[in-house]
VOTIPA-289211 format. One record per residue (C-alpha): chain; x, y, z; residue in three letters. Coordinates in steps of 0.5 Angstrom, whole numbers, plus 500, padded with zeros to 3 digits. Each point is the difference from the previous one (the first is absolute). Layout:
BEGIN
   chain    xx    yy    zz   res
       A     X     Y     Z   ala
...
! end
This chain:
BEGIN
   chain    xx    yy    zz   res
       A   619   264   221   unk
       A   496   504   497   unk
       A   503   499   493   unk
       A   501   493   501   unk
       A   492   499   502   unk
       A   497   505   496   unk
       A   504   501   495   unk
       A   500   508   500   unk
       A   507   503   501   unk
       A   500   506   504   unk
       A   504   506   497   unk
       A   504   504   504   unk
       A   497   506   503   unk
       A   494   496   499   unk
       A   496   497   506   unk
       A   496   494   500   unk
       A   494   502   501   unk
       A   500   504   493   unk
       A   500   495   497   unk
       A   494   496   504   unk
       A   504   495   504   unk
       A   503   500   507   unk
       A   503   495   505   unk
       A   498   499   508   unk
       A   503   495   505   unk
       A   496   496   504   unk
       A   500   506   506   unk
       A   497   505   496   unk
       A   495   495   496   unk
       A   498   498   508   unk
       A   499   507   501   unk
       A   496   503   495   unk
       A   495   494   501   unk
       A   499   503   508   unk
       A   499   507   496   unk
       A   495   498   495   unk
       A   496   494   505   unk
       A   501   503   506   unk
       A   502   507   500   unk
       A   506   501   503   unk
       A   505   504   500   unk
       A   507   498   499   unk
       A   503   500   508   unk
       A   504   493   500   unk
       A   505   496   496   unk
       A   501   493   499   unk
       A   508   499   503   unk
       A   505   494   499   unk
       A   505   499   505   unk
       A   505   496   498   unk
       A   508   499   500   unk
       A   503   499   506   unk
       A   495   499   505   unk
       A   497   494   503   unk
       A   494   500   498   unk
       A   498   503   493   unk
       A   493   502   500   unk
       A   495   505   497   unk
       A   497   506   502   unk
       A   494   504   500   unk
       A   503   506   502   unk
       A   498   507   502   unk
       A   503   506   496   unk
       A   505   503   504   unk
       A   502   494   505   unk
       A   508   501   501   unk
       A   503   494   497   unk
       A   503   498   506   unk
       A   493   498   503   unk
       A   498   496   494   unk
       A   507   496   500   unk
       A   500   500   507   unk
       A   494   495   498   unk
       A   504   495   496   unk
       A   505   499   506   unk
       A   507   503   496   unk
       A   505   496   501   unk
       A   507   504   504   unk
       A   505   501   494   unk
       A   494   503   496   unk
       A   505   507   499   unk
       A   494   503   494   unk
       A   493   500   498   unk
       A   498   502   492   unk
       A   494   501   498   unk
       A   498   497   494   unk
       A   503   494   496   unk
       A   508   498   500   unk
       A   501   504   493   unk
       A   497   506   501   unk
       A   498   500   507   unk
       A   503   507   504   unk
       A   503   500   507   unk
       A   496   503   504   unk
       A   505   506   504   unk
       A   497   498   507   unk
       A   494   495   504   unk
       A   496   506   502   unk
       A   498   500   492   unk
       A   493   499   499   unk
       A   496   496   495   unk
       A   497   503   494   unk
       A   495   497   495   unk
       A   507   499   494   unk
       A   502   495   506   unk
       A   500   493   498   unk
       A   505   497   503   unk
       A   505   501   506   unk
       A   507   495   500   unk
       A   503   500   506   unk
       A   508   500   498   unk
       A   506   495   502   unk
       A   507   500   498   unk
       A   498   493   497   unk
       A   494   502   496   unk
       A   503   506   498   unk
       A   507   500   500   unk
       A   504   507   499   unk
       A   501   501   493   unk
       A   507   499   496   unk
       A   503   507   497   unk
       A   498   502   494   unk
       A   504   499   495   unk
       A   502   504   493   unk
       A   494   499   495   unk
       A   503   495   495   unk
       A   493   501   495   unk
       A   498   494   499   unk
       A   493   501   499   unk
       A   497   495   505   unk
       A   496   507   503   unk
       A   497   501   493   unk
       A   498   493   499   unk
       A   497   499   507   unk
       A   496   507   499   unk
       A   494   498   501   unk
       A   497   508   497   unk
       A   506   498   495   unk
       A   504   506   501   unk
       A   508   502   500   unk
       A   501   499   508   unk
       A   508   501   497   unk
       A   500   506   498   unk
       A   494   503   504   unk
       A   506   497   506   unk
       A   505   505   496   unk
       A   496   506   500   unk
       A   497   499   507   unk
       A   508   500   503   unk
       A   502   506   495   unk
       A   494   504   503   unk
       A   497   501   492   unk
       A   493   499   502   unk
       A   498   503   493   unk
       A   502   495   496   unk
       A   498   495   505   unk
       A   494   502   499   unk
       A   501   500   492   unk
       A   501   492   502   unk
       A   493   500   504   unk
       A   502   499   506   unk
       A   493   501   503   unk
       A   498   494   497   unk
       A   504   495   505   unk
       A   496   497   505   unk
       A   506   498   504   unk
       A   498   493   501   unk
       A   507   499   502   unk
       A   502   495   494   unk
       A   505   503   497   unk
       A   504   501   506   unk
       A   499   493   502   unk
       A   503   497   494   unk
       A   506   506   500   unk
       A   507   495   500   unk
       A   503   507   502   unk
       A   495   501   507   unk
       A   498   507   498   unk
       A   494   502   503   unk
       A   497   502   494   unk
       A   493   502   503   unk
       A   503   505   505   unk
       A   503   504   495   unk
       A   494   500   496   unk
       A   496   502   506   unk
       A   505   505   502   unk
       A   499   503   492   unk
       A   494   500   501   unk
       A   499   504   506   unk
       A   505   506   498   unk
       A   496   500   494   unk
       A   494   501   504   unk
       A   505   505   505   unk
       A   500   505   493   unk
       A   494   499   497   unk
       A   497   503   507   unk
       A   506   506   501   unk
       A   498   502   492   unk
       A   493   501   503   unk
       A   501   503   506   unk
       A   505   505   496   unk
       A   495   501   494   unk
       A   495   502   505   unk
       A   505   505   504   unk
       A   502   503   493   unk
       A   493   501   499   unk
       A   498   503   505   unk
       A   506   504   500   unk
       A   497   502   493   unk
       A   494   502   502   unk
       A   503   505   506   unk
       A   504   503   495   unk
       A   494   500   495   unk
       A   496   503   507   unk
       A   506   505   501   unk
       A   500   503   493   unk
       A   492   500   500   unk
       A   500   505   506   unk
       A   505   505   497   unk
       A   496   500   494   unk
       A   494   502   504   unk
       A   504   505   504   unk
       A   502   504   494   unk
       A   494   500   497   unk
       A   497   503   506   unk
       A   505   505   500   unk
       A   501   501   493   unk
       A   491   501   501   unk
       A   501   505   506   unk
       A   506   504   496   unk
       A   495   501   494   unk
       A   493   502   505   unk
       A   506   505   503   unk
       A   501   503   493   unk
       A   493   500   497   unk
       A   498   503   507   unk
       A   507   505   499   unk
       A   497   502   492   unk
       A   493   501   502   unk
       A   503   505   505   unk
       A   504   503   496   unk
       A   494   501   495   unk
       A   495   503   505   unk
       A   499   508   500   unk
       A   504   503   504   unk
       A   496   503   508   unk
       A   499   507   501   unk
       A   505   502   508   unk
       A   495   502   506   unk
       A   498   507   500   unk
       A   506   504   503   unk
       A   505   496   499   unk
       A   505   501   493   unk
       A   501   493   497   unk
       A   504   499   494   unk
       A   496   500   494   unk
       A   501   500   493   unk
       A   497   506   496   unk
       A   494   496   497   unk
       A   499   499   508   unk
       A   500   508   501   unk
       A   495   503   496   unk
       A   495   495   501   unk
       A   501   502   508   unk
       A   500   508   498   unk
       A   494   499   496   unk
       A   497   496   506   unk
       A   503   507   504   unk
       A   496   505   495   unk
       A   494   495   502   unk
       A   499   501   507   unk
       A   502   507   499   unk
       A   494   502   495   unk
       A   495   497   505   unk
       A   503   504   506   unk
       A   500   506   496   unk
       A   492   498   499   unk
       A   499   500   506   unk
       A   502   506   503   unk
       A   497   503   495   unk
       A   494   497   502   unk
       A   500   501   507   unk
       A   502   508   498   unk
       A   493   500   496   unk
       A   496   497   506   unk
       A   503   504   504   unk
       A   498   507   497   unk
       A   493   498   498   unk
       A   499   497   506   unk
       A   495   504   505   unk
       A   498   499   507   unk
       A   492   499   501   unk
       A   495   501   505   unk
       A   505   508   502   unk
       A   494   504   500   unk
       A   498   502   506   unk
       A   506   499   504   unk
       A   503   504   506   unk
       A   506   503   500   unk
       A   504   495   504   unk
       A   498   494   495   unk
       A   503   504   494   unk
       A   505   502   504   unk
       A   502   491   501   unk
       A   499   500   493   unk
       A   504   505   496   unk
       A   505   497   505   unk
       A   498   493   497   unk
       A   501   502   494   unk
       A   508   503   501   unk
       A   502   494   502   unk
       A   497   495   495   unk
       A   503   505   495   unk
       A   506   500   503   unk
       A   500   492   500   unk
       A   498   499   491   unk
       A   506   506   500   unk
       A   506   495   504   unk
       A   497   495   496   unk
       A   501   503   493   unk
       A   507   502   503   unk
       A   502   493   501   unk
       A   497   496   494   unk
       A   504   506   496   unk
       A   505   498   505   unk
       A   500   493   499   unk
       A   499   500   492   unk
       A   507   504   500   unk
       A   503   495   504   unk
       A   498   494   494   unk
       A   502   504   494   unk
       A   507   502   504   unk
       A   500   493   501   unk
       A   499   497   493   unk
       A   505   506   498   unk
       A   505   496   503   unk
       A   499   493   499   unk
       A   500   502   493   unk
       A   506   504   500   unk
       A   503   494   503   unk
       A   504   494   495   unk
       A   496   494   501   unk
       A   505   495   503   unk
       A   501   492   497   unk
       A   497   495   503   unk
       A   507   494   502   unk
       A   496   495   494   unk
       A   502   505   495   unk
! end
């Protein structure tokens, strides 16, 4: 229609309003002015009932009125066996009376073996290219036929299948009754089927990937930490190892290398020249200490302190005799540690 009126011939793959033309029937040129002049919002349809009823009427109807309630208003006739929903050539018949009336709804036809006798058989195709010529898009409704029944949706495809508008001509003027459009319905929808199952497994494969890629990031980053753990453990090892060696207790022999030894027999000689110095300090202010205020005193009071004196001179000699006693005690110990092998360590 709109190349007729216009013109413009709408490509395939191209849709009119591209090109700045669209087509609207009556119904929804009605329904645009109620929005723009009015206001309102898209809530009803205007609806012809028709067919095998007693009273063809039209109706202003409600989205989701069951068709059963608005044909029940054009009084069906009893042999009505079907109701379609939309016109005599591309109209659907409607599975049950309980569906409801959309905005693409039109047209309901009730139906009767007299208006719409059952079909004949289909017969062999004979090509004879009465499809092609009443193809109102001008397209190969044979082939398209082929590719349909041989399920070779890709090369119906190639032959633009999406551009039918399933106007039904084609099937109406086919000698051979073969419900054309049926086919081309039935391709279509199996097309769209694939189409829809490739995303869903291109999505799960995605994200099949992505939990893989997840997987491997975190093993990665597990190892580095391992690996940085393993390397603070041998730098922390090497910076032991390095470290001058700690000298054992007083009393205890430790295994120690030789370097280790003298530094302890010379800190031994230390301690022992400062001992040696205070003996001999103590033994010099012991001679040359006298006792004061001795004048004058009674016999019993030099007496006390002549005993004093013994005692205190008792005490400098055990003292002297266990600090001698105890220096011999250090160099015999150090004696000993030297002759002793120093031991390995398990590391050498």
């Amino acid at each position: 229609l709109i190349r007729v009126l216009t013109g413009i011939e709408v490509a395939a793959g191209v849709r009119s309003t591209d090109l700045g033309a669209q087509c609207f029937n009556v119904g929804t040129a009605y329904s645009i002015y109620r929005a723009i002049a009015h206001g309102e919002p898209l809530i009803s349809r205007i609806v012809t009932v028709t067919g095998n009823v007693a009273q063809a009427r039209n109706f202003e109807v409600l989205f989701g009125t069951p068709a059963h309630e608005l044909v029940s208003q054009a009084a069906p006739l009893p042999d009505t066996n079907g109701y379609l929903m939309g016109g005599p050539m591309m109209g659907i018949r409607l599975p049950s009376e309980q569906v409801g009336i959309i905005k693409a709804t039109n047209c309901i036809i009730a139906m009767s073996d007299v208006l719409f006798p059952p079909a004949p058989p289909a017969l062999p195709c004979i090509r004879c290219t009465r499809c092609a010529e009443a193809c109102p898009a001008e397209l190969q409704p044979q082939e398209l036929y082929w590719f349909a029944k041989a399920k070779n949706f890709d090369k119906a495809r190639k032959y633009n299948l999406f551009d039918c508008i399933e106007c039904g001509a084609c099937s109406y003027v086919c000698p051979s009754h073969i419900p054309l459009v049926q086919y081309y319905r039935f391709a279509k929808s199996e097309i769209w089927d694939q189409e829809s199952n490739q995303k869903a497994a291109d999505a799960a494969r995605v994200r099949h990937e992505y939990h893989e890629f997840r997987e491997e990031r975190e093993k990665r980053e597990k190892a580095e930490k391992l690996a940085e753990r393993d390397r603070a453990a041998q730098a922390a090892k090497a910076q032991k190892a390095a470290a001058p060696p700690t000298l054992p207790p007083a009393g205890e022999v430790a295994n120690v290398s030789p370097s280790a030894t003298t530094v302890e027999a010379d800190s031994e000689s230390a301690i022992q020249l400062k001992i040696q110095q205070a003996i001999e300090q103590a033994k010099l202010q012991a001679a040359t200490t006298t006792p004061k205020n001795t004048e004058q005193l009674t016999p019993e009071q030099r007496a006390q302190i002549a005993a004093i004196e013994a005692r205190r001179a008792h005490i400098h000699e055990l003292a002297s005799t266990s600090v001698e006693a105890s220096s011999a005690m250090l160099v015999e110990a150090n004696t000993e540690v030297k002759s002793q092998p120093p031991t390995q360590s398990p590391q050498e």
